[in-house]
ModelCIF file with pLDDT and N, C-alpha, C, O atoms, coordinates in Angstrom:
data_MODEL
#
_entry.id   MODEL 
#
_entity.id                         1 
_entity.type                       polymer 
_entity.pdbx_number_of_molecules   1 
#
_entity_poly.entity_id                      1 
_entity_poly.type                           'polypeptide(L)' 
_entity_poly.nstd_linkage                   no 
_entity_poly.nstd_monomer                   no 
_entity_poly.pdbx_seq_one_letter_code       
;(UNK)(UNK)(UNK)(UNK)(UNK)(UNK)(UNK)(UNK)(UNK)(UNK)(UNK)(UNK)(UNK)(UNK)(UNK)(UNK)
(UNK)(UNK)(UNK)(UNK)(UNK)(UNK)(UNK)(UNK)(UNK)(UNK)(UNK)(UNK)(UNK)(UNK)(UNK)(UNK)
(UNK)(UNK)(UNK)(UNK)(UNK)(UNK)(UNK)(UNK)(UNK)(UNK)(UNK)(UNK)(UNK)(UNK)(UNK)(UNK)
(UNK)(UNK)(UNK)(UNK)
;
_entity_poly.pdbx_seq_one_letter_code_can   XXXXXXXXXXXXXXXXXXXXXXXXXXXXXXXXXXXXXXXXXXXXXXXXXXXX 
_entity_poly.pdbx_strand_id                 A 
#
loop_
_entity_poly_seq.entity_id 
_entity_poly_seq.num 
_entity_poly_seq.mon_id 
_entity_poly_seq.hetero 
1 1  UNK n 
1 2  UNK n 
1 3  UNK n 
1 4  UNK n 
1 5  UNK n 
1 6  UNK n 
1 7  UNK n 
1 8  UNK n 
1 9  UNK n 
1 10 UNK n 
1 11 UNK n 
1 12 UNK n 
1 13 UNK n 
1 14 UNK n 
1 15 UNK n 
1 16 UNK n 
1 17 UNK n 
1 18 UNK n 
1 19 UNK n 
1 20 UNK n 
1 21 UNK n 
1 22 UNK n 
1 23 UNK n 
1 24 UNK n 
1 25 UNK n 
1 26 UNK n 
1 27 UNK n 
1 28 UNK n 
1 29 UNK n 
1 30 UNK n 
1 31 UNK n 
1 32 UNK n 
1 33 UNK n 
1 34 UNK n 
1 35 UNK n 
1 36 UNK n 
1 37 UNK n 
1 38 UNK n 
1 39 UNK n 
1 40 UNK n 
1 41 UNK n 
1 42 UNK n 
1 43 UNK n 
1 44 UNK n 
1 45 UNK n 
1 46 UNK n 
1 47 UNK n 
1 48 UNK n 
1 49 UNK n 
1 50 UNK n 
1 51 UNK n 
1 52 UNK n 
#
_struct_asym.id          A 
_struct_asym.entity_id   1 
#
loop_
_ma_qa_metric.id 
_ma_qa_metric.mode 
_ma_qa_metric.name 
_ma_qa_metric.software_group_id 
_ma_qa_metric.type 
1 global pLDDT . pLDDT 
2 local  pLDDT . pLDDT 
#
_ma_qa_metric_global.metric_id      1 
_ma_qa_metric_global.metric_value   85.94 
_ma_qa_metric_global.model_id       1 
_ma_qa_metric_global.ordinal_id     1 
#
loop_
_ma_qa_metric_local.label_asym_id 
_ma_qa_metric_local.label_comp_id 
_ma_qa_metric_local.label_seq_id 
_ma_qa_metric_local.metric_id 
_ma_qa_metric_local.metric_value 
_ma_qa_metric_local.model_id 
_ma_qa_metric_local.ordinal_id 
A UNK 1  2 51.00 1 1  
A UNK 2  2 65.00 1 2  
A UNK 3  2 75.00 1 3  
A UNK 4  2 75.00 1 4  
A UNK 5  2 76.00 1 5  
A UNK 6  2 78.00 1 6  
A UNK 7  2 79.00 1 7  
A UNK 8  2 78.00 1 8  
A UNK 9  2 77.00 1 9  
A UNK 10 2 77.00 1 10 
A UNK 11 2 79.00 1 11 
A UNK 12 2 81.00 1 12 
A UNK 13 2 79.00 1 13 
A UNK 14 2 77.00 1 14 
A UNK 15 2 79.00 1 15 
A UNK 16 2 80.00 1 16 
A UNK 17 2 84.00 1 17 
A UNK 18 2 82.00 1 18 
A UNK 19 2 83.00 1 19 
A UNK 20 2 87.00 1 20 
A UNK 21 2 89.00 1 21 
A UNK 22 2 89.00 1 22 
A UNK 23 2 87.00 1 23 
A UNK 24 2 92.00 1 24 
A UNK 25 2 92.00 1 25 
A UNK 26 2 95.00 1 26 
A UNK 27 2 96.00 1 27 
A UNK 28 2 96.00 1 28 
A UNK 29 2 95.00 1 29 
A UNK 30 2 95.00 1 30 
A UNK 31 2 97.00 1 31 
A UNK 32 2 96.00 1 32 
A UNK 33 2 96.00 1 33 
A UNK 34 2 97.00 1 34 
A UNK 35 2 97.00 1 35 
A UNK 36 2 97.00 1 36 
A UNK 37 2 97.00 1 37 
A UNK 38 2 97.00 1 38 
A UNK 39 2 97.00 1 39 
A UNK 40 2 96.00 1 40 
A UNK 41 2 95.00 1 41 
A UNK 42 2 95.00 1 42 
A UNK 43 2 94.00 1 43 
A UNK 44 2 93.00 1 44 
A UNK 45 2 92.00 1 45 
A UNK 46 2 90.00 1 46 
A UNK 47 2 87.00 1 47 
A UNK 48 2 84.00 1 48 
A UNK 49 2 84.00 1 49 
A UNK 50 2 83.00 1 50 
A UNK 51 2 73.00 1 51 
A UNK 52 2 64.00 1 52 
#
loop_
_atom_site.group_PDB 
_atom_site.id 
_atom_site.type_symbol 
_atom_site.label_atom_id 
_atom_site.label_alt_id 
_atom_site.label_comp_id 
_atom_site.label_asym_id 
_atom_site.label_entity_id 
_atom_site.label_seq_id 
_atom_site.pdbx_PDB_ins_code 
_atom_site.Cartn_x 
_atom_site.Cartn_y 
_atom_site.Cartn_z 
_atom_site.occupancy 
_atom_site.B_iso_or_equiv 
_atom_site.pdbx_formal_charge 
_atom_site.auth_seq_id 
_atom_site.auth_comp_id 
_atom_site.auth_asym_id 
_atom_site.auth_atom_id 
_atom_site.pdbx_PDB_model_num 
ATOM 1   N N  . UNK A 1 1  ? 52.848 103.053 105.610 1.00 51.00 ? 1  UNK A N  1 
ATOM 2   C CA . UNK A 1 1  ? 53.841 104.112 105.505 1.00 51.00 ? 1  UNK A CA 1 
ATOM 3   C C  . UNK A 1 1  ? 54.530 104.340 106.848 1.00 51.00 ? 1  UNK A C  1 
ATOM 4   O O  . UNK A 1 1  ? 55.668 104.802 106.932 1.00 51.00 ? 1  UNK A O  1 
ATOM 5   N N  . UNK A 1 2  ? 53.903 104.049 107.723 1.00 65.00 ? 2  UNK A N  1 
ATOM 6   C CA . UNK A 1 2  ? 54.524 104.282 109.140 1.00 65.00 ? 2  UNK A CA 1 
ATOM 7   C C  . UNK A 1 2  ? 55.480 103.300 109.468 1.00 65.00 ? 2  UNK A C  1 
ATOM 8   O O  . UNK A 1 2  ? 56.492 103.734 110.017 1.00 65.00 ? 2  UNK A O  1 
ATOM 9   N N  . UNK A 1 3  ? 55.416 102.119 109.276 1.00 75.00 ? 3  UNK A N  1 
ATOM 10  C CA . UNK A 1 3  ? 56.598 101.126 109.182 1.00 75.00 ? 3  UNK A CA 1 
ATOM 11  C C  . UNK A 1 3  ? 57.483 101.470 108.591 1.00 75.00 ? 3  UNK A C  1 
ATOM 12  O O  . UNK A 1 3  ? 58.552 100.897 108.800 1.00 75.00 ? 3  UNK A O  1 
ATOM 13  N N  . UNK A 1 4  ? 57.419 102.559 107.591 1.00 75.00 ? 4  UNK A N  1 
ATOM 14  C CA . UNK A 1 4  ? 58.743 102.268 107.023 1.00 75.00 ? 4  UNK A CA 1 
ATOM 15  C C  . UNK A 1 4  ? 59.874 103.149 107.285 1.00 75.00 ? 4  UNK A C  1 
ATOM 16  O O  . UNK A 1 4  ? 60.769 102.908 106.474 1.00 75.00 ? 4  UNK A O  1 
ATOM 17  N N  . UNK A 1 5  ? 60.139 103.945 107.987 1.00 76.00 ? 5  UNK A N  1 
ATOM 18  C CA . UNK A 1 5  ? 60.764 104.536 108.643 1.00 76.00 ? 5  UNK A CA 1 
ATOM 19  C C  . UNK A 1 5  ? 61.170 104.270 110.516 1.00 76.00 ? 5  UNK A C  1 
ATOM 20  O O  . UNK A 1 5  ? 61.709 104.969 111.374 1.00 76.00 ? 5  UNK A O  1 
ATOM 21  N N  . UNK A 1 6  ? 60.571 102.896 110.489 1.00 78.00 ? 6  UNK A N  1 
ATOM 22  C CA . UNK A 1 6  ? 60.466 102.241 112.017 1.00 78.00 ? 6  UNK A CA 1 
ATOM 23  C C  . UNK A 1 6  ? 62.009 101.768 112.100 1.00 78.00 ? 6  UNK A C  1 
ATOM 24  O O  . UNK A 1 6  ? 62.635 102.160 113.085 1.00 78.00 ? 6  UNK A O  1 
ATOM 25  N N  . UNK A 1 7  ? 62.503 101.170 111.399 1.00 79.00 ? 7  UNK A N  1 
ATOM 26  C CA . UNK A 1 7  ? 63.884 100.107 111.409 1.00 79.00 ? 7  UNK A CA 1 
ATOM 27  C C  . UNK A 1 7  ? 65.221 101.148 112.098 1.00 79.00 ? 7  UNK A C  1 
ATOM 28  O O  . UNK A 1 7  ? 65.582 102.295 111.833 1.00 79.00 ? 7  UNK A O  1 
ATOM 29  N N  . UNK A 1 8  ? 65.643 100.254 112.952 1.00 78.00 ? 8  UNK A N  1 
ATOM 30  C CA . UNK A 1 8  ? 66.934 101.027 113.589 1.00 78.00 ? 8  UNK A CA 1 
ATOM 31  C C  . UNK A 1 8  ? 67.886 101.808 112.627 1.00 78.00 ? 8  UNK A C  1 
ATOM 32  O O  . UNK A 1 8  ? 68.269 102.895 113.060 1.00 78.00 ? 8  UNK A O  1 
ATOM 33  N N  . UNK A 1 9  ? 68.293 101.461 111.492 1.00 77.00 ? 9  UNK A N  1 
ATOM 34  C CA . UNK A 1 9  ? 68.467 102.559 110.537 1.00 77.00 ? 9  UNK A CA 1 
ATOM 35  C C  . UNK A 1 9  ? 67.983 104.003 110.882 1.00 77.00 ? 9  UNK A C  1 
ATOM 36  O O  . UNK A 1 9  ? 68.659 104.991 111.171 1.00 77.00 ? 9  UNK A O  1 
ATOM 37  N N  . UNK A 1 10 ? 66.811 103.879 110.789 1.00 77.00 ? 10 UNK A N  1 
ATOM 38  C CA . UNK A 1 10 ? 66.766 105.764 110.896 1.00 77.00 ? 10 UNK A CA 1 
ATOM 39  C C  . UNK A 1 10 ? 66.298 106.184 112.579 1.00 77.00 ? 10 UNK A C  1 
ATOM 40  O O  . UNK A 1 10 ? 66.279 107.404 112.738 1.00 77.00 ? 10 UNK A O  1 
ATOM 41  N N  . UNK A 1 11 ? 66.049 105.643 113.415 1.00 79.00 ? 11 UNK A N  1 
ATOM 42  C CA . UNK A 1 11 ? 65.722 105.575 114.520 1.00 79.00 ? 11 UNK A CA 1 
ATOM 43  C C  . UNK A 1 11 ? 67.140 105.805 115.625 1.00 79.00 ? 11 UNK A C  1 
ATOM 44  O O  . UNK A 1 11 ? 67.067 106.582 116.577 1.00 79.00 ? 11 UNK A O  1 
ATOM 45  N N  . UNK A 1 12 ? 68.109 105.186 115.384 1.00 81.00 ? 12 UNK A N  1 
ATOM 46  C CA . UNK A 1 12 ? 69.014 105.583 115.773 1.00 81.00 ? 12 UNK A CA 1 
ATOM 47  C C  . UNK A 1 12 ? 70.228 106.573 115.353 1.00 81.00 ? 12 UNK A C  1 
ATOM 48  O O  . UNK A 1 12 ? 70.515 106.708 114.163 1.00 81.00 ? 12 UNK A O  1 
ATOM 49  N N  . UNK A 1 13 ? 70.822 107.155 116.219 1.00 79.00 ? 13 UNK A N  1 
ATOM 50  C CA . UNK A 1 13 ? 72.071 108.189 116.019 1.00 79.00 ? 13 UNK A CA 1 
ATOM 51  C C  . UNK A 1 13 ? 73.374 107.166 115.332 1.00 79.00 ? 13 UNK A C  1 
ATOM 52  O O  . UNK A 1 13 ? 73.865 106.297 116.053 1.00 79.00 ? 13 UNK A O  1 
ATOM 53  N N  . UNK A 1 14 ? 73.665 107.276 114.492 1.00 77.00 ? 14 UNK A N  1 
ATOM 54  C CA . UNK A 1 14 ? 75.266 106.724 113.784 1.00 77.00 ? 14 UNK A CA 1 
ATOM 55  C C  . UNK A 1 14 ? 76.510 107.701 113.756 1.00 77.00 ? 14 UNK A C  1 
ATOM 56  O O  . UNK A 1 14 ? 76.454 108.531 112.849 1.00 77.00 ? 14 UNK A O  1 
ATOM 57  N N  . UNK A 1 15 ? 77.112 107.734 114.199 1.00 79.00 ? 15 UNK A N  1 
ATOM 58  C CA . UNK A 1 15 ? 78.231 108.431 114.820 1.00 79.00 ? 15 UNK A CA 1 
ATOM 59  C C  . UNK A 1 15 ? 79.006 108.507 113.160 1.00 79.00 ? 15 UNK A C  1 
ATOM 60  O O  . UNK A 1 15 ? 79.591 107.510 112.738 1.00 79.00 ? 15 UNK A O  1 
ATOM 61  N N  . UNK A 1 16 ? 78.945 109.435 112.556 1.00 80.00 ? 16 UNK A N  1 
ATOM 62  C CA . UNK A 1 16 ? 79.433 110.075 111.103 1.00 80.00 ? 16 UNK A CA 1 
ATOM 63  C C  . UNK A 1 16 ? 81.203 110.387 111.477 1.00 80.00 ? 16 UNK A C  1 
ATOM 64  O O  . UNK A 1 16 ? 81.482 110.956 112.532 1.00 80.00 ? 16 UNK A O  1 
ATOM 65  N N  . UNK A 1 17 ? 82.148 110.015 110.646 1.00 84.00 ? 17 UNK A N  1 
ATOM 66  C CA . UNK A 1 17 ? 83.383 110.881 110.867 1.00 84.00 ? 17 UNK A CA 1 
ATOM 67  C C  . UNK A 1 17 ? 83.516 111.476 109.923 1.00 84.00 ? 17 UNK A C  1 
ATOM 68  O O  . UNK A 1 17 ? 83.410 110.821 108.885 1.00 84.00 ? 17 UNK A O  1 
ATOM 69  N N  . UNK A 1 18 ? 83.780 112.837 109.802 1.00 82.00 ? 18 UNK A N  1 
ATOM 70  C CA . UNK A 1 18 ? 84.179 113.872 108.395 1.00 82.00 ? 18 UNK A CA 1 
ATOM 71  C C  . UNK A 1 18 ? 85.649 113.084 107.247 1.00 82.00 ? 18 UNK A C  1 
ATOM 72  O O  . UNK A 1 18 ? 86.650 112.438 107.554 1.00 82.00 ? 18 UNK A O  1 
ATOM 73  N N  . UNK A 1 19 ? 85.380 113.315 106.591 1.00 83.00 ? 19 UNK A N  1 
ATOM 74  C CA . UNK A 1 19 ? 86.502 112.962 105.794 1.00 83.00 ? 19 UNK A CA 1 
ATOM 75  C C  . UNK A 1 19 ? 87.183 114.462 105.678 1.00 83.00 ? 19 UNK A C  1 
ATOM 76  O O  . UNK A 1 19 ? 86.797 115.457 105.066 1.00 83.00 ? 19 UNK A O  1 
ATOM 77  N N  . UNK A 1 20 ? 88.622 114.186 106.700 1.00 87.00 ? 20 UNK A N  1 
ATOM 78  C CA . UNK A 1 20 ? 89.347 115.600 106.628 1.00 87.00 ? 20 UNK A CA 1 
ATOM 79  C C  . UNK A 1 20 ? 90.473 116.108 105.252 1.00 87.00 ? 20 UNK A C  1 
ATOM 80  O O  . UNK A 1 20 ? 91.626 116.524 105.360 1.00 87.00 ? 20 UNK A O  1 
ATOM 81  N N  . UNK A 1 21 ? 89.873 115.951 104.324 1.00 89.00 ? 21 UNK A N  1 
ATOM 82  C CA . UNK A 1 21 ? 90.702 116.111 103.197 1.00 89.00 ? 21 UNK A CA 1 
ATOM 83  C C  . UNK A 1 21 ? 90.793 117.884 102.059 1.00 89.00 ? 21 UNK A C  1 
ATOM 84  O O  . UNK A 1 21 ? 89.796 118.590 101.913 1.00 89.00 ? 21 UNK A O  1 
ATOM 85  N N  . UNK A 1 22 ? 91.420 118.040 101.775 1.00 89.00 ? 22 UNK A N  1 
ATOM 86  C CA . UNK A 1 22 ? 91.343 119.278 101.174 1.00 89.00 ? 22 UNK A CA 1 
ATOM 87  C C  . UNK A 1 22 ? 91.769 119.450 100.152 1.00 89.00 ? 22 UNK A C  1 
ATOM 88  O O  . UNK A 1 22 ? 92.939 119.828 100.089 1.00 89.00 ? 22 UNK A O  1 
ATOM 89  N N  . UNK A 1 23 ? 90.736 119.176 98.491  1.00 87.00 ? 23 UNK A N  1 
ATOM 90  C CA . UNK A 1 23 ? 91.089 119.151 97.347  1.00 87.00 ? 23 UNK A CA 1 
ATOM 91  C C  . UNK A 1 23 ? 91.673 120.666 97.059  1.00 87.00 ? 23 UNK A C  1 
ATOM 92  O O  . UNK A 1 23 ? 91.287 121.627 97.725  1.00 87.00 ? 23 UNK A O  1 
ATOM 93  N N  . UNK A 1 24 ? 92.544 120.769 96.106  1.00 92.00 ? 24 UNK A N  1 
ATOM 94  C CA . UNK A 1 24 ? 93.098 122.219 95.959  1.00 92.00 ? 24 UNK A CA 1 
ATOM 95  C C  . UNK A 1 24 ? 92.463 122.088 94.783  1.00 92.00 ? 24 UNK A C  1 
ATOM 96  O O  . UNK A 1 24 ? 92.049 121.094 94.186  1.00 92.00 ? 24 UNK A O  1 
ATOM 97  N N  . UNK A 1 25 ? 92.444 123.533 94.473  1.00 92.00 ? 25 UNK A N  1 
ATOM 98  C CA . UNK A 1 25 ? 91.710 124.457 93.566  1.00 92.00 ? 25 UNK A CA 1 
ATOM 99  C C  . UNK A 1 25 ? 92.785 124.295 92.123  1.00 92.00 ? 25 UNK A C  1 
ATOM 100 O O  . UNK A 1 25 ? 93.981 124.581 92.189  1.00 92.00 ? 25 UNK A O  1 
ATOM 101 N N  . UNK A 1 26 ? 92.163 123.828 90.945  1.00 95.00 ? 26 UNK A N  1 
ATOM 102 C CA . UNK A 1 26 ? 93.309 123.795 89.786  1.00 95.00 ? 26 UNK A CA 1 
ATOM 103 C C  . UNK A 1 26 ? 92.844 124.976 89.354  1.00 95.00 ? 26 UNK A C  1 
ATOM 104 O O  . UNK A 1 26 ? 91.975 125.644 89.914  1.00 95.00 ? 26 UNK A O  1 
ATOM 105 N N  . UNK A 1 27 ? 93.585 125.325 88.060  1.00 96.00 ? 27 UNK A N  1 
ATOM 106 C CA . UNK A 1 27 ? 93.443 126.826 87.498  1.00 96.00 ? 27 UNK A CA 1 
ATOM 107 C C  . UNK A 1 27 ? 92.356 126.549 86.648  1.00 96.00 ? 27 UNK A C  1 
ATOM 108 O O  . UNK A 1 27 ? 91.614 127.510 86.847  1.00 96.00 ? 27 UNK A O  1 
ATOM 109 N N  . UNK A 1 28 ? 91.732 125.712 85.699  1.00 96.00 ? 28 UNK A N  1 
ATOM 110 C CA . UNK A 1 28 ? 90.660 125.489 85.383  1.00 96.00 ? 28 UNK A CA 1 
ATOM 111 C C  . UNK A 1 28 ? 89.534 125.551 85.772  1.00 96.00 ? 28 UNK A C  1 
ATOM 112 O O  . UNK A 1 28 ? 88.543 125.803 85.086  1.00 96.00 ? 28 UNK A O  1 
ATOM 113 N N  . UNK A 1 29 ? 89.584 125.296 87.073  1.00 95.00 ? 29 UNK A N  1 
ATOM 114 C CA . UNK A 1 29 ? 88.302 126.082 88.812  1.00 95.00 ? 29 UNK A CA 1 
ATOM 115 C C  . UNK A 1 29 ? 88.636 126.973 88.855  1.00 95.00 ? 29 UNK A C  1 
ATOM 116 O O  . UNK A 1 29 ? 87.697 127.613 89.330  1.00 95.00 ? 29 UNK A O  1 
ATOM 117 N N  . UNK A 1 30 ? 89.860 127.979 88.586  1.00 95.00 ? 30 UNK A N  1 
ATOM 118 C CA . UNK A 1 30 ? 89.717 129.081 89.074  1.00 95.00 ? 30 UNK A CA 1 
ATOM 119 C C  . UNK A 1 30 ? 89.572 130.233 88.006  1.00 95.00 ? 30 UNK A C  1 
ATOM 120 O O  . UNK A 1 30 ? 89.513 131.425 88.309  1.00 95.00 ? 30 UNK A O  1 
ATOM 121 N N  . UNK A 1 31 ? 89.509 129.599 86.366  1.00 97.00 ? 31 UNK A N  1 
ATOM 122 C CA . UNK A 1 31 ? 89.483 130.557 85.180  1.00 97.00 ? 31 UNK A CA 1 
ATOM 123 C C  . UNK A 1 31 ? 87.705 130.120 85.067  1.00 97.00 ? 31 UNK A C  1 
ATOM 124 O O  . UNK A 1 31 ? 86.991 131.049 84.691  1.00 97.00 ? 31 UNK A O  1 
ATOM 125 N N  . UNK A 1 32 ? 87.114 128.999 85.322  1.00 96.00 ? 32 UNK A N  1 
ATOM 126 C CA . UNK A 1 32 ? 85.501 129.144 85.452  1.00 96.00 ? 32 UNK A CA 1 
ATOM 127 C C  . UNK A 1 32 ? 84.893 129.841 86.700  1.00 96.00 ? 32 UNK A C  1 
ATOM 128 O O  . UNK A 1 32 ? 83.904 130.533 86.458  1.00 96.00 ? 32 UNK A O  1 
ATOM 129 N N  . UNK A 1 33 ? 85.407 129.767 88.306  1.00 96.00 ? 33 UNK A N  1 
ATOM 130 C CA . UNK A 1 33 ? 84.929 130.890 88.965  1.00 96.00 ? 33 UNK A CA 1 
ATOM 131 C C  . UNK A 1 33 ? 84.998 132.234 88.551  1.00 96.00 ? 33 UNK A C  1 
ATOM 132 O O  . UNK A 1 33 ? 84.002 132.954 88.624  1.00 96.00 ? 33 UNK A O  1 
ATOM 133 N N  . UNK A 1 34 ? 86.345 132.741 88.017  1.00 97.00 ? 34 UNK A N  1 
ATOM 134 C CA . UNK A 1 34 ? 86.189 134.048 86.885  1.00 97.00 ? 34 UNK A CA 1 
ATOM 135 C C  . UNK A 1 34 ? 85.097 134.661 86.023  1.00 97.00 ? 34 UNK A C  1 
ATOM 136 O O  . UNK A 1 34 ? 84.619 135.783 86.190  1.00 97.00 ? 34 UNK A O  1 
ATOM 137 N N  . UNK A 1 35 ? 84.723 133.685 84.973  1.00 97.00 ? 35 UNK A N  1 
ATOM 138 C CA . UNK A 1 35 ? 83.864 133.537 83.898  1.00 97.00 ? 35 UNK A CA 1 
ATOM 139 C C  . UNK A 1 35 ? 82.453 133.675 84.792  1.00 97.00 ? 35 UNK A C  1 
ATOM 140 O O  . UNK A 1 35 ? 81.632 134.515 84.421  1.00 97.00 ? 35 UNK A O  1 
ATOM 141 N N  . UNK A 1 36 ? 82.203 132.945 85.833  1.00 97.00 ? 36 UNK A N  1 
ATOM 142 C CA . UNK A 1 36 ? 81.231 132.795 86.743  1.00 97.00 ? 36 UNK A CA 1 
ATOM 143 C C  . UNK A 1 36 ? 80.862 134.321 86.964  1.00 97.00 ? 36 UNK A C  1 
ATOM 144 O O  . UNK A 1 36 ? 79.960 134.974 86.439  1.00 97.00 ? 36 UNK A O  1 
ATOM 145 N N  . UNK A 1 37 ? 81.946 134.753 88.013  1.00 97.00 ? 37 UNK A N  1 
ATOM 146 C CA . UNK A 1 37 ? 81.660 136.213 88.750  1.00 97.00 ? 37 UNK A CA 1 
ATOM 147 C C  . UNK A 1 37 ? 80.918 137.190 87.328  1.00 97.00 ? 37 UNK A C  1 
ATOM 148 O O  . UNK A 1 37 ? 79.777 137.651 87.313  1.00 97.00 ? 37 UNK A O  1 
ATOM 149 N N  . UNK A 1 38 ? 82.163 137.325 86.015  1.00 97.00 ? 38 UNK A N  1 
ATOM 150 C CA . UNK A 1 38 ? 81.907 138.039 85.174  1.00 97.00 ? 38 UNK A CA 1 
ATOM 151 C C  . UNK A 1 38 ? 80.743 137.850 84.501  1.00 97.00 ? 38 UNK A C  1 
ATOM 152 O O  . UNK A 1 38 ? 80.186 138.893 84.158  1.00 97.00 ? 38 UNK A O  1 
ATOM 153 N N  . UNK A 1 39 ? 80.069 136.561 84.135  1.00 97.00 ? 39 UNK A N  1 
ATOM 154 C CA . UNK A 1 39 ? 78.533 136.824 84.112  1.00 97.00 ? 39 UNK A CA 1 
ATOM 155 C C  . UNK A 1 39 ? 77.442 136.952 84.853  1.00 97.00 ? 39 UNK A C  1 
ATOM 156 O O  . UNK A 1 39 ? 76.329 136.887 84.332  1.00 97.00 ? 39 UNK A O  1 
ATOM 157 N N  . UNK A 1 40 ? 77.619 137.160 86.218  1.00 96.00 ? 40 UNK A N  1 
ATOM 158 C CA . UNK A 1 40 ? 76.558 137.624 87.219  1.00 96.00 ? 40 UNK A CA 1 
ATOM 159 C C  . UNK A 1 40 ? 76.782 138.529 87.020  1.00 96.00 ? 40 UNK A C  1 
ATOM 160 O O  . UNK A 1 40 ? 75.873 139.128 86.443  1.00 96.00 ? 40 UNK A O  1 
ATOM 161 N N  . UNK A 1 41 ? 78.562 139.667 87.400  1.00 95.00 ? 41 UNK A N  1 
ATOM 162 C CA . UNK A 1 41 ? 78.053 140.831 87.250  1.00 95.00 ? 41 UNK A CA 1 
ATOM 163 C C  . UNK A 1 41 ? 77.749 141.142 86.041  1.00 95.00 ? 41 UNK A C  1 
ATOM 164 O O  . UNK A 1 41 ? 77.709 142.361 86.210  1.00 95.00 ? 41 UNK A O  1 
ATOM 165 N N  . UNK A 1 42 ? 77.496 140.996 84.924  1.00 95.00 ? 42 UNK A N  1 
ATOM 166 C CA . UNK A 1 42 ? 76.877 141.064 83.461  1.00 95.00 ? 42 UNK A CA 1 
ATOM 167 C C  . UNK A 1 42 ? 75.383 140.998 84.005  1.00 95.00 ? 42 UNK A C  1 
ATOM 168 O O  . UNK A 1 42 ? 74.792 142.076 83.937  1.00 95.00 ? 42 UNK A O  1 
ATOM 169 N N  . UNK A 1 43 ? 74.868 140.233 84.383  1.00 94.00 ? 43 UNK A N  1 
ATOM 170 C CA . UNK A 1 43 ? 73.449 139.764 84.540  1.00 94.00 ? 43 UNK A CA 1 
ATOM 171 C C  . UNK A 1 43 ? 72.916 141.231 85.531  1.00 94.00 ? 43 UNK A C  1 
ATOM 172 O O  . UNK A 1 43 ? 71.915 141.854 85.176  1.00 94.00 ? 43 UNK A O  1 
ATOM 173 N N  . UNK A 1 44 ? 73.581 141.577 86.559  1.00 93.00 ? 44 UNK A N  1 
ATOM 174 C CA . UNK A 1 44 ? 73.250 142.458 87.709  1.00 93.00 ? 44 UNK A CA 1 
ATOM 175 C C  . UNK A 1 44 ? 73.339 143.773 86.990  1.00 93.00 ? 44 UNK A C  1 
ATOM 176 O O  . UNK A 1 44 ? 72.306 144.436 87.079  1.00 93.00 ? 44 UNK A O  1 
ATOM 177 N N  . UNK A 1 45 ? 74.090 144.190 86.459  1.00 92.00 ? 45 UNK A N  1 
ATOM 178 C CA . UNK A 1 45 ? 74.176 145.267 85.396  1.00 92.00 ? 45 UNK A CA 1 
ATOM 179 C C  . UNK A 1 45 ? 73.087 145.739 84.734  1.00 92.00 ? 45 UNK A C  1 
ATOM 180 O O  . UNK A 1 45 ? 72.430 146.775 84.838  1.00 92.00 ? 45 UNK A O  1 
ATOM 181 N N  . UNK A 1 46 ? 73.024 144.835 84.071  1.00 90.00 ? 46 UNK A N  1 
ATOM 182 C CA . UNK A 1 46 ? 71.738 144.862 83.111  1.00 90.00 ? 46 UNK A CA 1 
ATOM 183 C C  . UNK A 1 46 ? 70.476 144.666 83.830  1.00 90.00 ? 46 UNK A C  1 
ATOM 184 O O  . UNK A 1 46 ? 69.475 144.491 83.135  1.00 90.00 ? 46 UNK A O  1 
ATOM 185 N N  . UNK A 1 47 ? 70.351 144.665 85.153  1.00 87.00 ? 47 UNK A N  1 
ATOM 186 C CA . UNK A 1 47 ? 68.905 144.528 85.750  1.00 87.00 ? 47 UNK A CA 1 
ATOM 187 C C  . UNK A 1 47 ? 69.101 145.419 86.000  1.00 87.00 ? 47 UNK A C  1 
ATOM 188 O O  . UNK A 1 47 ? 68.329 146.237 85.501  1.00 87.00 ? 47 UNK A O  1 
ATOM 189 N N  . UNK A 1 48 ? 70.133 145.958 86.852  1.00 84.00 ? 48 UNK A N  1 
ATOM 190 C CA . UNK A 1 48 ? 70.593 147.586 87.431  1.00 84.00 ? 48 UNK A CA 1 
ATOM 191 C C  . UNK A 1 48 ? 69.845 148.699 86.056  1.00 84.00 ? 48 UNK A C  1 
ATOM 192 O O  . UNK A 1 48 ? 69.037 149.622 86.160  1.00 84.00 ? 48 UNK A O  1 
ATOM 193 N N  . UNK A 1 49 ? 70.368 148.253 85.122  1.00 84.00 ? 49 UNK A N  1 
ATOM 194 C CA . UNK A 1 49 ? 70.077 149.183 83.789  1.00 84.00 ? 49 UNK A CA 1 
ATOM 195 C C  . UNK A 1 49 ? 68.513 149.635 83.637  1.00 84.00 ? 49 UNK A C  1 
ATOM 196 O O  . UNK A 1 49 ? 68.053 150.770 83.516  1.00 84.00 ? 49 UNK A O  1 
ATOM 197 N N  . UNK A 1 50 ? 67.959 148.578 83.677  1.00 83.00 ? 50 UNK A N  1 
ATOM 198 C CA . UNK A 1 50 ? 66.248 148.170 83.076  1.00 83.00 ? 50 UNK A CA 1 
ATOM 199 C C  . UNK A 1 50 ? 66.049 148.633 84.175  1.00 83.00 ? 50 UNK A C  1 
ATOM 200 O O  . UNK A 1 50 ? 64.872 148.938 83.986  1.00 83.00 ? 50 UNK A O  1 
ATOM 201 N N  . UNK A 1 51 ? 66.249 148.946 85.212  1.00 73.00 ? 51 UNK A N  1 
ATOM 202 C CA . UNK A 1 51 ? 65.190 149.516 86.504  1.00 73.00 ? 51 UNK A CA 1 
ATOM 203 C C  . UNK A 1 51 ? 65.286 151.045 86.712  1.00 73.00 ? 51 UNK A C  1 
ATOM 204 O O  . UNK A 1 51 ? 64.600 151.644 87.540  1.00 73.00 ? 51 UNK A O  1 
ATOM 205 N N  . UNK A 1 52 ? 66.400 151.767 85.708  1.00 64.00 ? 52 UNK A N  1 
ATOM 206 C CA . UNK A 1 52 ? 65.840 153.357 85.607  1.00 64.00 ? 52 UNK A CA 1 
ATOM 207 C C  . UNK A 1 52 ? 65.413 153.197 85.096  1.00 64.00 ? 52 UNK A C  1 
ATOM 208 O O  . UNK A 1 52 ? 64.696 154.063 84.596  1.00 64.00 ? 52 UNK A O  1 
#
């Protein structure tokens, strides 16, 4: 098991470049982040509720 993490692969630093790109948001991402928020706060509500 100790060999196998020996190989210059993981032993050395590899200099990474970001891929500088910036997908935009369609309205279909932004009518499911909606739906999203509105069932957490649904979910938070109802814990809020059950704990008086």
């Amino acid at each position: 098991m100790n060999k196998l993490f020996m190989s210059n692969r993981w032993n050395e630093y590899q200099d990474v470049k970001v891929l500088n790109i910036k997908v935009p948001t369609t309205q279909e991402d932004k009518k499911k982040a909606k739906e999203f928020r509105k069932y957490i706060d649904k979910i938070t509500e109802n814990e809020k509720s059950t704990k008086k």
